[in-house]
C-alpha positions in Angstrom: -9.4 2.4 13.4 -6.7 2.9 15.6 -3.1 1.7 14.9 -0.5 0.1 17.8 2.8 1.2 16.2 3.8 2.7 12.9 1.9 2.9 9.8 5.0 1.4 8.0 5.4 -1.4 10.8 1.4 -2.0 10.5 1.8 -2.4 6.9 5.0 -4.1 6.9 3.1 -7.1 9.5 0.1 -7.6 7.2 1.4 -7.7 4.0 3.9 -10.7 5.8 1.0 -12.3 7.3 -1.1 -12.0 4.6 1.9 -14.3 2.5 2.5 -16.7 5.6 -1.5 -17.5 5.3 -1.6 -17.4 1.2 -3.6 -20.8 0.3 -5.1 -20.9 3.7 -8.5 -19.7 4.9 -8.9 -16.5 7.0 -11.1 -15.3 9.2 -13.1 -12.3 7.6 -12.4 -10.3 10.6 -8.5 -10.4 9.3 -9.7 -9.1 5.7 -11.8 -6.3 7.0 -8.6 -5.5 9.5 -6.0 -5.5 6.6 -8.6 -3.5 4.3 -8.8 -1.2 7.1 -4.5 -1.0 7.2 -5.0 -0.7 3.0 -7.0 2.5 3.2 -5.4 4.4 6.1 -2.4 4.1 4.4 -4.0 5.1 1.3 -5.4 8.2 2.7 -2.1 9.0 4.5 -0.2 9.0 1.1 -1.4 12.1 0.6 -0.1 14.2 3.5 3.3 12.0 3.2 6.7 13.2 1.3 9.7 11.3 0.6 11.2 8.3 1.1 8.0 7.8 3.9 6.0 8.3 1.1 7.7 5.7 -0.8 7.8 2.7 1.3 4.2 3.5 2.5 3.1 3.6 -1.0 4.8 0.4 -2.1 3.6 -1.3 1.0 0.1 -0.6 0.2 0.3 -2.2 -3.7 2.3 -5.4 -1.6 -0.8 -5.5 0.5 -3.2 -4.7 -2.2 -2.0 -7.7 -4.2 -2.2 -10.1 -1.1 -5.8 -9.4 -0.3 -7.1 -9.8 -3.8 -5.0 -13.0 -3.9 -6.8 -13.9 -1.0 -9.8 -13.4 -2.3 -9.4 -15.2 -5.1 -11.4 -15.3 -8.8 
């Protein structure tokens, strides 16, 4: 997967439109695509130091919660 932009700015879009589109239905392809943001950024954590690190890392667990909230039970 290739990103257009930052990681952080990547991040920072999905976790907003995953909220904007909380209670509606989305198309899978938007799941798989923020799943994809989820674990690049996961896998980046790991080469990443401070405050990048941070913001990346607290990104992720915002995005994290929105998928599984999409989801659902």
């Amino acid at each position: 997967m290739e990103l257009h932009g930052s990681l952080v700015a990547n991040l920072e879009a999905a976790v907003l439109s995953a909220r904007r589109l909380r209670g509606r239905r989305i198309y899978p392809e938007t799941l798989q695509f923020w799943g994809e943001v989820l674990a690049k950024a996961r896998d980046a954590a790991g080469t990443m130091v401070a405050p990048d690190l941070f913001t990346v890392a607290w990104l992720a667990d915002e995005l994290e919660v929105e998928i599984e909230a999409h989801r659902g039970p």
